[in-house]
GUSE-547265 format. One record per residue (C-alpha): residue number from 1; residue in three letters; x negated, y, z negated. Coordinates in steps of 0.5 Angstrom, whole numbers, plus 500, padded with zeros to 3 digits. Each point is the difference from the previous one (the first is absolute). Layout:
! GUSE-547265
+-----+-----+------+-------+-----+
|   k |   r | east | north |  up |
+-----+-----+------+-------+-----+
| NUM | ala |    X |     Y |   Z |
...
+-----+-----+------+-------+-----+
END
This chain:
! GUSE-547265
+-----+-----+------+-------+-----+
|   k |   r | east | north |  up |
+-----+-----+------+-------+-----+
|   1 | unk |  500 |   500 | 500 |
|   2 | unk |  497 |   506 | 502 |
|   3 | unk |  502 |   504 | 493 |
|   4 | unk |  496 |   494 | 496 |
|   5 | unk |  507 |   498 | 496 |
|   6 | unk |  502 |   492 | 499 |
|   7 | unk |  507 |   499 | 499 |
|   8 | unk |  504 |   495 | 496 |
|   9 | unk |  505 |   496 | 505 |
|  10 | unk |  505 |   502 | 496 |
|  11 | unk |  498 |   509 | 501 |
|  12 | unk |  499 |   497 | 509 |
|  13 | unk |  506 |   498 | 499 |
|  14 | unk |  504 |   506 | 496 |
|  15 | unk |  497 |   504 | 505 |
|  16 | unk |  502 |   496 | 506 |
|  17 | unk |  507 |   500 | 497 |
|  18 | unk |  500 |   508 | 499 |
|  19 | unk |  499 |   501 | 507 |
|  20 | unk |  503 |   495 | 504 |
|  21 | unk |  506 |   501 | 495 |
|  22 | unk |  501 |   508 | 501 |
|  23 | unk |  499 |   499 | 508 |
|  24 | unk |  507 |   495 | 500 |
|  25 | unk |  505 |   503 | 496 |
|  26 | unk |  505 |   498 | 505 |
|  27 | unk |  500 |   496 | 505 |
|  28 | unk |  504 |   496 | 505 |
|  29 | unk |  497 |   494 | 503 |
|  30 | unk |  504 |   495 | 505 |
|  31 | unk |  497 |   493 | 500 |
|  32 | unk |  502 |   493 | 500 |
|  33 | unk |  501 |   496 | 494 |
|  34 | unk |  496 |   494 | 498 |
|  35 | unk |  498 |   496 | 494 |
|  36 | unk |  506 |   501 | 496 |
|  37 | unk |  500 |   499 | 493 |
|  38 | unk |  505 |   500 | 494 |
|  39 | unk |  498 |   499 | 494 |
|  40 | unk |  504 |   500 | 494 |
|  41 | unk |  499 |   507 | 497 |
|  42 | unk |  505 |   503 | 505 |
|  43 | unk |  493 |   504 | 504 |
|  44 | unk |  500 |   499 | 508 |
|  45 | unk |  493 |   498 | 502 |
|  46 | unk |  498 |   499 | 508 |
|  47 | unk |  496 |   502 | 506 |
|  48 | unk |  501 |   506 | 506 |
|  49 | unk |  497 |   498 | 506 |
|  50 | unk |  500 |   501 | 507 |
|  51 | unk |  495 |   498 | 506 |
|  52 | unk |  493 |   503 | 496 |
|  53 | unk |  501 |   500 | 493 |
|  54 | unk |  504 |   499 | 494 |
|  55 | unk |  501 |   503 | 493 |
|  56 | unk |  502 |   498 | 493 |
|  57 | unk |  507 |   502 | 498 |
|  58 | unk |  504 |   501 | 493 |
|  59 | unk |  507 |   500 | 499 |
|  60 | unk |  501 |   501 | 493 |
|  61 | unk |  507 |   498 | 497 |
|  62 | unk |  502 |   507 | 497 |
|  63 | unk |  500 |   503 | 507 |
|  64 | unk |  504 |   495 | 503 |
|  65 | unk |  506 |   502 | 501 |
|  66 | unk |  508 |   499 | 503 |
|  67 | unk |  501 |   503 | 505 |
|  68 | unk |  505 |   505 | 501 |
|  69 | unk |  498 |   503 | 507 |
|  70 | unk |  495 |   499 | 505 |
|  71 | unk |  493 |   504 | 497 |
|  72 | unk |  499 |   502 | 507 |
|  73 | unk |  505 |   502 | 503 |
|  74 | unk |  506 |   503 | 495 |
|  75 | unk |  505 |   495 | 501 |
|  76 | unk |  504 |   498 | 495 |
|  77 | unk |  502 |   492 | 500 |
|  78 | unk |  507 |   498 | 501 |
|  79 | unk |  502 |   495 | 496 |
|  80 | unk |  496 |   502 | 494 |
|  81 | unk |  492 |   500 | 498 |
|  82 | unk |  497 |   494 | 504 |
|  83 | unk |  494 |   496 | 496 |
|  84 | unk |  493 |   504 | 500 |
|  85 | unk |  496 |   498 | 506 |
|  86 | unk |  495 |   495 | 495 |
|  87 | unk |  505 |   496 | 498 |
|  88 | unk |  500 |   498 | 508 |
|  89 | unk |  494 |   501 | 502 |
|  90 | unk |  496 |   495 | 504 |
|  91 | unk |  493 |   498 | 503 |
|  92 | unk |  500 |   502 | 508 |
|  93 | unk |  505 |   506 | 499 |
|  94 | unk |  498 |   507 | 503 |
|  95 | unk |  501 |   505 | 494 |
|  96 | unk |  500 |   508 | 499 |
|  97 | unk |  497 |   502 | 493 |
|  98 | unk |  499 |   506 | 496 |
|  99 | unk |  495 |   500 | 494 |
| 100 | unk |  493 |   502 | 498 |
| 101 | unk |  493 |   497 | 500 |
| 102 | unk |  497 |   498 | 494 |
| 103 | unk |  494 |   497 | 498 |
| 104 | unk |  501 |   493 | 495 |
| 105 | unk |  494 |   501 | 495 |
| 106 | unk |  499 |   493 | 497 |
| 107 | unk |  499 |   497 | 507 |
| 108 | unk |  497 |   506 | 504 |
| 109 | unk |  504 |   500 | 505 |
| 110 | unk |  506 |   505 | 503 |
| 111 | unk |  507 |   498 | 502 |
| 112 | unk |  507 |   504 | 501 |
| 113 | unk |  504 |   501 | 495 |
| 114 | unk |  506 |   501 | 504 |
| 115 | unk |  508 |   503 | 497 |
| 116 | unk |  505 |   499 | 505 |
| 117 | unk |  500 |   496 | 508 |
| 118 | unk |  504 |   498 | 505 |
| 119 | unk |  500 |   496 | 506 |
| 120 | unk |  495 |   503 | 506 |
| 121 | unk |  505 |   503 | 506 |
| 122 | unk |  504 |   505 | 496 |
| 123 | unk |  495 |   506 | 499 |
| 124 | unk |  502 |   505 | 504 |
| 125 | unk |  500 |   506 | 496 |
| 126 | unk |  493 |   497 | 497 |
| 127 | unk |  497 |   501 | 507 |
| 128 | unk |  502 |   506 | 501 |
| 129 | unk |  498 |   501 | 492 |
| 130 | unk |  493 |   498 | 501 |
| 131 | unk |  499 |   504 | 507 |
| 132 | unk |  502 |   507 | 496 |
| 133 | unk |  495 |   498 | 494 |
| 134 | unk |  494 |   498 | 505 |
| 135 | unk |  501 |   506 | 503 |
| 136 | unk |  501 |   505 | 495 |
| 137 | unk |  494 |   496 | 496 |
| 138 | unk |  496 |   503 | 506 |
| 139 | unk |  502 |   507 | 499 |
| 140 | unk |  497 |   499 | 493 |
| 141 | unk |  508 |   501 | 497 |
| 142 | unk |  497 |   495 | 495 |
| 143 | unk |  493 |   502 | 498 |
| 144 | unk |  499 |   499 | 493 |
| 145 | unk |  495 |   506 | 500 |
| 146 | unk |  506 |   505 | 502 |
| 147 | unk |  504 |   498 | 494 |
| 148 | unk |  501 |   505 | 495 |
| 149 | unk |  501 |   499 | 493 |
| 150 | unk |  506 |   502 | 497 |
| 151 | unk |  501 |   507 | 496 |
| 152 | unk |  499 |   499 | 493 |
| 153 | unk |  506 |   503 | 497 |
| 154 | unk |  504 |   502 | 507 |
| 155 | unk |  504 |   507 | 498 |
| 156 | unk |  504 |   499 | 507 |
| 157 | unk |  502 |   493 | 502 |
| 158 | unk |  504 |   499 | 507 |
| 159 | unk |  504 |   495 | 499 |
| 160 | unk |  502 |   497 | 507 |
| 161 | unk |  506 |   495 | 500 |
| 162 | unk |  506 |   498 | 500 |
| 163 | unk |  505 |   503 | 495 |
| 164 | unk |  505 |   494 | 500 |
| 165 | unk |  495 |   495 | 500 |
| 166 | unk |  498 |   497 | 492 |
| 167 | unk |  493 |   502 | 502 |
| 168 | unk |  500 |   506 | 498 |
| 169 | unk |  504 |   499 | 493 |
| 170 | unk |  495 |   496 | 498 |
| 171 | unk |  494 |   505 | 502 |
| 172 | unk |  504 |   506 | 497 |
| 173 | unk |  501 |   495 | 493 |
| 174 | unk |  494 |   499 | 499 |
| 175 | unk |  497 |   506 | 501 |
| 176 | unk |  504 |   503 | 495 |
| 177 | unk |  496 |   497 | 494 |
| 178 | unk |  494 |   501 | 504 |
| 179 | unk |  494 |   506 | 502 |
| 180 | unk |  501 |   507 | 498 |
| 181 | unk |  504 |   504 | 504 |
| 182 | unk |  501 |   500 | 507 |
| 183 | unk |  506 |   502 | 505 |
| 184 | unk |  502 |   495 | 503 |
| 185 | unk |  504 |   502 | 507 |
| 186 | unk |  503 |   495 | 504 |
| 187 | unk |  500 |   501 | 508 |
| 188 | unk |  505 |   494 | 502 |
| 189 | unk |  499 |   496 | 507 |
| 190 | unk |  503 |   493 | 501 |
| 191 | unk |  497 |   494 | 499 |
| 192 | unk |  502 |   496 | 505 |
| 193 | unk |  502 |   500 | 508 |
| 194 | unk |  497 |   501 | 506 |
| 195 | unk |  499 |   508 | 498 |
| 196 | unk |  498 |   500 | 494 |
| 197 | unk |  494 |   500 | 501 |
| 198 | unk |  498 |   506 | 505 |
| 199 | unk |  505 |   503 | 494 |
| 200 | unk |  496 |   498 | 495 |
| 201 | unk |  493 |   503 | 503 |
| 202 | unk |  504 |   506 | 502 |
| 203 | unk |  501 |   502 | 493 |
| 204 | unk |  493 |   497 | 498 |
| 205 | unk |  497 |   506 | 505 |
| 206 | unk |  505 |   505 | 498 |
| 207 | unk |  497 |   499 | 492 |
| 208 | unk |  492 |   503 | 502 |
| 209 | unk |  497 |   502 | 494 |
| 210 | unk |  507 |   502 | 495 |
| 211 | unk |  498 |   494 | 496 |
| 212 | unk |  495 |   497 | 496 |
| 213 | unk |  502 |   493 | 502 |
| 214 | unk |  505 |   497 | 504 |
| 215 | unk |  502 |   493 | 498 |
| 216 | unk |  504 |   496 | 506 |
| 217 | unk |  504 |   494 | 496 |
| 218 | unk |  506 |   495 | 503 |
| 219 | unk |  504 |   495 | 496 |
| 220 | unk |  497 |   492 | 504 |
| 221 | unk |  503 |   497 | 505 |
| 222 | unk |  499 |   496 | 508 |
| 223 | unk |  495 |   501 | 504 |
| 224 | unk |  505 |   503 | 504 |
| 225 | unk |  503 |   504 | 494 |
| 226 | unk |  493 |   503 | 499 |
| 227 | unk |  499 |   500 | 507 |
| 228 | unk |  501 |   508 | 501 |
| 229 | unk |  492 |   501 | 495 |
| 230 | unk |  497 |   496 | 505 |
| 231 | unk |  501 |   506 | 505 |
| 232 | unk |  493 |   503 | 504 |
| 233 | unk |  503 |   508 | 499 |
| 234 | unk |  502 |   498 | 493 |
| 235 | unk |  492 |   498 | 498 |
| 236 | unk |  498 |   505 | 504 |
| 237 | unk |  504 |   505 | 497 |
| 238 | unk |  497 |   496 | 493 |
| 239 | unk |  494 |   501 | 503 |
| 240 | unk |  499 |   507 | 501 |
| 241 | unk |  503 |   501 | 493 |
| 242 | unk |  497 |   506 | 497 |
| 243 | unk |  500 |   498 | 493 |
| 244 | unk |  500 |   493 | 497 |
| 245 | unk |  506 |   494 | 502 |
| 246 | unk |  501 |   495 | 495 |
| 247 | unk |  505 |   494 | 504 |
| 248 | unk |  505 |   497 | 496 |
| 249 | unk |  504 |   495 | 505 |
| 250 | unk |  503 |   493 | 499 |
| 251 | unk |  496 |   495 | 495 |
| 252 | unk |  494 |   497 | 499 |
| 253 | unk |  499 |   497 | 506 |
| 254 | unk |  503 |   505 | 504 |
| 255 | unk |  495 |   503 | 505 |
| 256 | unk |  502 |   505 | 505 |
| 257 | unk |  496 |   505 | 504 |
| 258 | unk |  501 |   506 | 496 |
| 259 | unk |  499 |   496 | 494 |
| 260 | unk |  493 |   499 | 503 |
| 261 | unk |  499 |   507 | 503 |
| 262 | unk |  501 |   503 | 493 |
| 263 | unk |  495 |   503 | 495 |
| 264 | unk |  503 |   496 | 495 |
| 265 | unk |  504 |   494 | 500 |
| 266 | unk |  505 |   497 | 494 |
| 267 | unk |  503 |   494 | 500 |
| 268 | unk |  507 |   502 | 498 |
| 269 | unk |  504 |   507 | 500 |
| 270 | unk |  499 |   499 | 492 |
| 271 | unk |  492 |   498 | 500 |
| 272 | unk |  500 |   507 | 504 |
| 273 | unk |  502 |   504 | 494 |
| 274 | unk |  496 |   496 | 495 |
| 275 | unk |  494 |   502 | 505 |
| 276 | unk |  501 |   507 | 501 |
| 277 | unk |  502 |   502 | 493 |
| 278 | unk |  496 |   498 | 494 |
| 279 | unk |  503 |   496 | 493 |
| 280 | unk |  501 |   507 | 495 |
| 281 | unk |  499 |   494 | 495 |
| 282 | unk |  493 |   500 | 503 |
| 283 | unk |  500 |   508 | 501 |
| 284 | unk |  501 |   501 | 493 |
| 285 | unk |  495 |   495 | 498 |
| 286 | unk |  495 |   503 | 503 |
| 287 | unk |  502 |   508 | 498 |
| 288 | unk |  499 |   496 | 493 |
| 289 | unk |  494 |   497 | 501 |
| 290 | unk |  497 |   507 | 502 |
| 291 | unk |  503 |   504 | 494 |
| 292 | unk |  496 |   494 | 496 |
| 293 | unk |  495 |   501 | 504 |
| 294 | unk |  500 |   508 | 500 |
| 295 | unk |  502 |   501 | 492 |
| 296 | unk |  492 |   495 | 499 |
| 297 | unk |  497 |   504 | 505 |
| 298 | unk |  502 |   506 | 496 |
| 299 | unk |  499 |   498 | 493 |
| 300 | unk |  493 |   498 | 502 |
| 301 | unk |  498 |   506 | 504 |
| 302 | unk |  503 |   505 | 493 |
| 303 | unk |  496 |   495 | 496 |
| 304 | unk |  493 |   501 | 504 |
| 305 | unk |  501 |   507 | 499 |
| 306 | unk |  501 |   500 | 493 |
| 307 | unk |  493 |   496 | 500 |
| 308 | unk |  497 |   505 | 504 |
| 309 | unk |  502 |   507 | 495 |
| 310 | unk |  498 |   495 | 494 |
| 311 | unk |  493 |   500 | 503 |
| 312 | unk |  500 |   507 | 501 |
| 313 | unk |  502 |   502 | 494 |
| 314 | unk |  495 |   497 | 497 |
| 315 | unk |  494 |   502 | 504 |
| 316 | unk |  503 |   507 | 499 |
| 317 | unk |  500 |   498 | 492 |
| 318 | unk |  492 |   497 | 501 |
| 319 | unk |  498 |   508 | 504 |
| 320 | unk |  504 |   504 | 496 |
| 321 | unk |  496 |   506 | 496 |
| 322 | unk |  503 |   499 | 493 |
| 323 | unk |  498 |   493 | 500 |
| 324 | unk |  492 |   502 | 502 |
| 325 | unk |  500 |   505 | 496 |
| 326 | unk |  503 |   496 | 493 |
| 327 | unk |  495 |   494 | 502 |
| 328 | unk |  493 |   505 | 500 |
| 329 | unk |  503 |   502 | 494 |
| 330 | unk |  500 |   494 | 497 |
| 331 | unk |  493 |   498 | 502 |
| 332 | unk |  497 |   506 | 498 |
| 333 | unk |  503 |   499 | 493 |
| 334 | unk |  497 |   493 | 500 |
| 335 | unk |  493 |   504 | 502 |
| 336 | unk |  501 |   505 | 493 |
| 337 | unk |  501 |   494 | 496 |
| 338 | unk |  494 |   496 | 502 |
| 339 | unk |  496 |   507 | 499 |
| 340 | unk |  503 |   501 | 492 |
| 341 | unk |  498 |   493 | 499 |
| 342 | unk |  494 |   501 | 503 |
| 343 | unk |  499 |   506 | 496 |
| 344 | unk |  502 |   498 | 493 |
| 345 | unk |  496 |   494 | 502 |
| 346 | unk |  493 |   504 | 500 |
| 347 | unk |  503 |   505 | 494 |
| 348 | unk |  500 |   493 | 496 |
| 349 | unk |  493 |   498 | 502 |
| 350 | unk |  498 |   506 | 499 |
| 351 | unk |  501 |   501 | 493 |
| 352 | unk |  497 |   493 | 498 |
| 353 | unk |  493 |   501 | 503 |
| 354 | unk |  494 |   505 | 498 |
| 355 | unk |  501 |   507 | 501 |
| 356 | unk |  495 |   500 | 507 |
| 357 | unk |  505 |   494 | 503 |
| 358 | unk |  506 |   505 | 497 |
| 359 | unk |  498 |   505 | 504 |
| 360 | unk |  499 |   496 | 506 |
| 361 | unk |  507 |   497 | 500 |
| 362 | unk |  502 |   506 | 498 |
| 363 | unk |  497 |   503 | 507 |
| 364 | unk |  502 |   494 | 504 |
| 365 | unk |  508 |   501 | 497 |
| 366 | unk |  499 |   507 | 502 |
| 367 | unk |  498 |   499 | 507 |
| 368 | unk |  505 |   494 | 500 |
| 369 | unk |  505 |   504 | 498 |
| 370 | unk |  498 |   507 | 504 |
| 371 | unk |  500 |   495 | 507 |
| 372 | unk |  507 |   497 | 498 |
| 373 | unk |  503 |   507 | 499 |
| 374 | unk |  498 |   503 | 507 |
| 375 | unk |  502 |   493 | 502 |
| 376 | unk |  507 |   501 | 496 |
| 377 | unk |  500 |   508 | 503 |
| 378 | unk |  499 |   499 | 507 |
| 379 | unk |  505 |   494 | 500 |
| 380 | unk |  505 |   505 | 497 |
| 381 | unk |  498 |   505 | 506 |
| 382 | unk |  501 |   494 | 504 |
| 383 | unk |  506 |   498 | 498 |
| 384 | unk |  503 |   507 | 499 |
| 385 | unk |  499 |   501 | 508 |
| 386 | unk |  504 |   495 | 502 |
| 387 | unk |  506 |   502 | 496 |
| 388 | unk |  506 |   503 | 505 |
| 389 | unk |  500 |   506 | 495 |
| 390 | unk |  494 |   502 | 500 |
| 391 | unk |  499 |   503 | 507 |
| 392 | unk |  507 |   504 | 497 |
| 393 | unk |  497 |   502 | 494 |
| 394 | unk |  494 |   505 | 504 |
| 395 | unk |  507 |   502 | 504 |
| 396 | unk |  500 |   496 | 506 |
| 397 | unk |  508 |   498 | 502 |
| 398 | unk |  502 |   493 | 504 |
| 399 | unk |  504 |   503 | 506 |
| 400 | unk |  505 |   494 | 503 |
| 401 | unk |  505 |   500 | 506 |
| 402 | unk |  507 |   498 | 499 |
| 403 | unk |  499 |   493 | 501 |
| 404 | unk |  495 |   499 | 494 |
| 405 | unk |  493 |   501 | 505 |
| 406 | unk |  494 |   504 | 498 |
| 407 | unk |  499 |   506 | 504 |
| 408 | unk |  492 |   499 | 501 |
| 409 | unk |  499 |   505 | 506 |
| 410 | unk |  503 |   507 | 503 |
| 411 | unk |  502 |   496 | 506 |
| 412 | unk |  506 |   495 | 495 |
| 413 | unk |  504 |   506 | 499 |
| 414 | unk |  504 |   504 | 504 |
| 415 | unk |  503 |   508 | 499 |
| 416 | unk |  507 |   500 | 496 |
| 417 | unk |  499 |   493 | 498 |
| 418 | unk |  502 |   498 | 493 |
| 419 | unk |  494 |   497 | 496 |
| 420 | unk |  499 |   498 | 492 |
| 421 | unk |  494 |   503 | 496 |
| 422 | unk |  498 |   495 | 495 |
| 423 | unk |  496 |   504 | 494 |
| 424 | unk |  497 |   498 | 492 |
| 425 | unk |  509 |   501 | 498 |
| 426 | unk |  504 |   499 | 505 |
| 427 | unk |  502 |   499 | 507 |
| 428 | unk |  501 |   508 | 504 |
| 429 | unk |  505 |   500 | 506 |
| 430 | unk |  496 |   505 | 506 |
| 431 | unk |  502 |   501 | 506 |
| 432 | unk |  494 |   501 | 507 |
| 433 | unk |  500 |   508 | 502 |
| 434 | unk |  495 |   501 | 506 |
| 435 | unk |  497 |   496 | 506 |
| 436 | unk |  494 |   496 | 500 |
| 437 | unk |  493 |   504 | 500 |
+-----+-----+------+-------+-----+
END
């Protein structure tokens, strides 16, 4: 493999699946049935072939049906529904059958799972079917690279569809208890008949762009019934849409060309309104969710915060004046302490020893003494400067500016500006007279 990368069996073949099954959601094959096998869980399996090559098929029993009309065609049967086609299914008939193709993962192999069929020579309107899909399928009318997702939460929807029909009772029900507001205008058109199609893609043209979304439904049916939504202008029409379709015609198993040409198809009228419209159960966890999310995101920032001015606080307590000064003061009483001990000290020996020593000690304790004095003196000046009222004392006054800053320089202040004058007793209000010099 060029990228290096060993698959297991079981990744090839999910890959495999994915691909194969996502090419053949739909699709009709004629062949004559071979291998025929009924076991006893009611599922149909055989084989599909023709002069060339043959296919694994699956019926399974829960898509086994009566019938009550001919698939193809529309027809009611008289007399009654008539057994399902699997009941009398046998080898060496030529059926025309509609599935997908699947890919069975423990043996590895693909197969078409098919959900209704009839004997071969009644496709009519499957012919024509299959003409129009493959020549609208070369216009791109079914490029997945044109479709468009759907508006999040659509404020202008477009409903086409037939007001008598149930489709839009059971749209317009769900979308009651679901999304948020939106305005729903309803442009009525038949469903069915030879002009319903052009009708329908003549509305679809006349929309433009005053919708969000226009949502095409219809209840299920025949393929004849159904037949006007496999018309070349009304795919077309869907097609040149501005704005996105969602398609909602029939059943499950229903395909028609305007299914196919829309940006979205639904499987039913009411699968249309649950894709358009969100779950408010589901909206409203999710604003609850983001409340949580919000009020934790709120409480951690107010908490880094008082963090951050607690640290603040104490580093302003660490340079504040006060506190320097009260310190040098305590280390200059631990210093006058030392030097009265040393002195009393001296004194003591002093008066034990003979008169030549006193005198000794007591010069030594007089130049100790002398040198602590200056010492005291000039740690007194010192500590007197850096008091805020010393400068006040010789006259000198602390000017500041309304928002509490230090005026430093002529250039901080400006004429008619309202200032304060911090002196030795008290703050004085003065006003800026003149311009800069």
């Amino acid at each position: 493999m060029s990228d290096g990368k060993v698959l297991t069996v079981t990744a090839l073949t999910d890959a495999i699946r994915g691909k194969l099954e996502g090419a053949f959601p739909l699709v009709w094959v004629r062949g004559q049935v071979t291998d025929l096998s009924r076991p006893v869980s009611g599922h149909l399996y055989f084989a599909l072939r023709d002069e060339l090559s043959r296919i694994a098929v699956v019926w399974f029993k829960g898509d086994i049906q009566p019938e009550n009309f001919d698939p193809l065609t529309g027809e009611v049967y008289e007399g009654g529904p008539r057994a399902s086609l699997a009941q009398r299914l046998e080898n060496g008939q030529e059926i025309l059958c509609a599935g997908r193709v699947a890919v069975y993962r423990p043996r590895g192999v693909y197969q078409l799972v098919i959900e209704y069929a009839s004997l071969a020579g009644v496709g009519g309107l499957h012919a024509e079917f299959e003409r129009l899909r493959a020549r609208l399928a070369a216009l791109g009318y079914f490029a997945p690279e044109r479709k468009r997702p759907l508006p999040r939460h659509p404020r202008r929807v477009a409903l086409v569809t037939s007001p008598q029909g149930a489709a839009i009772q059971d749209f317009l029900r769900l979308s009651e208890n679901r999304g948020l507001a939106a305005i729903i205008r309803v442009y009525p058109v038949p469903v069915q008949g030879e002009e319903a199609g052009p009708k329908i893609a003549q509305v679809l043209r006349r929309i433009g762009e005053d919708a969000d979304v226009v949502v095409l439904i219809r209840g299920g049916g025949s393929l004849e019934d159904l037949w006007a939504f496999n018309d070349e202008a009304l795919a077309g029409a869907v097609f040149a849409s501005p704005v996105p379709v969602l398609a909602g015609i029939g059943h499950e198993i229903d395909f028609t060309l305007a299914d196919l040409t829309a940006d979205v198809r639904a499987a039913t009228p009411s699968h249309a309104a649950q894709l358009l419209f969100p779950d408010r159960t589901e909206l409203s966890g999710r604003v609850e969710n983001l409340e949580t999310t919000l009020s934790a995101l709120c409480k951690r920032r107010l908490a880094d915060a008082v963090r951050r001015l607690d640290g603040l606080e104490t580093g302003l307590k660490r340079l504040s004046p006060s506190r320097m000064l009260a310190a040098r003061e305590g280390r200059l009483d631990a210093e006058t302490r030392l030097l009265r001990a040393a002195g009393r000290a001296f004194l003591e020996a002093g008066a034990q020893s003979l008169d030549a020593g006193a005198r000794r000690l007591r010069e030594a304790a007089g130049q100790a003494l002398a040198r602590a004095e200056r010492r005291l003196e000039i740690a007194s000046l010192r500590l007197g400067a850096l008091s805020p009222e010393a400068p006040m004392e010789r006259g000198y006054a602390l000017a500041r500016k309304s928002d509490g800053g230090l005026v430093r320089s002529r250039n901080d202040v400006f004429p008619g500006e309202l200032l304060t004058l911090t002196v030795l007793d008290g703050d004085v209000p003065v006003r800026v007279e003149g311009a800069h010099v």
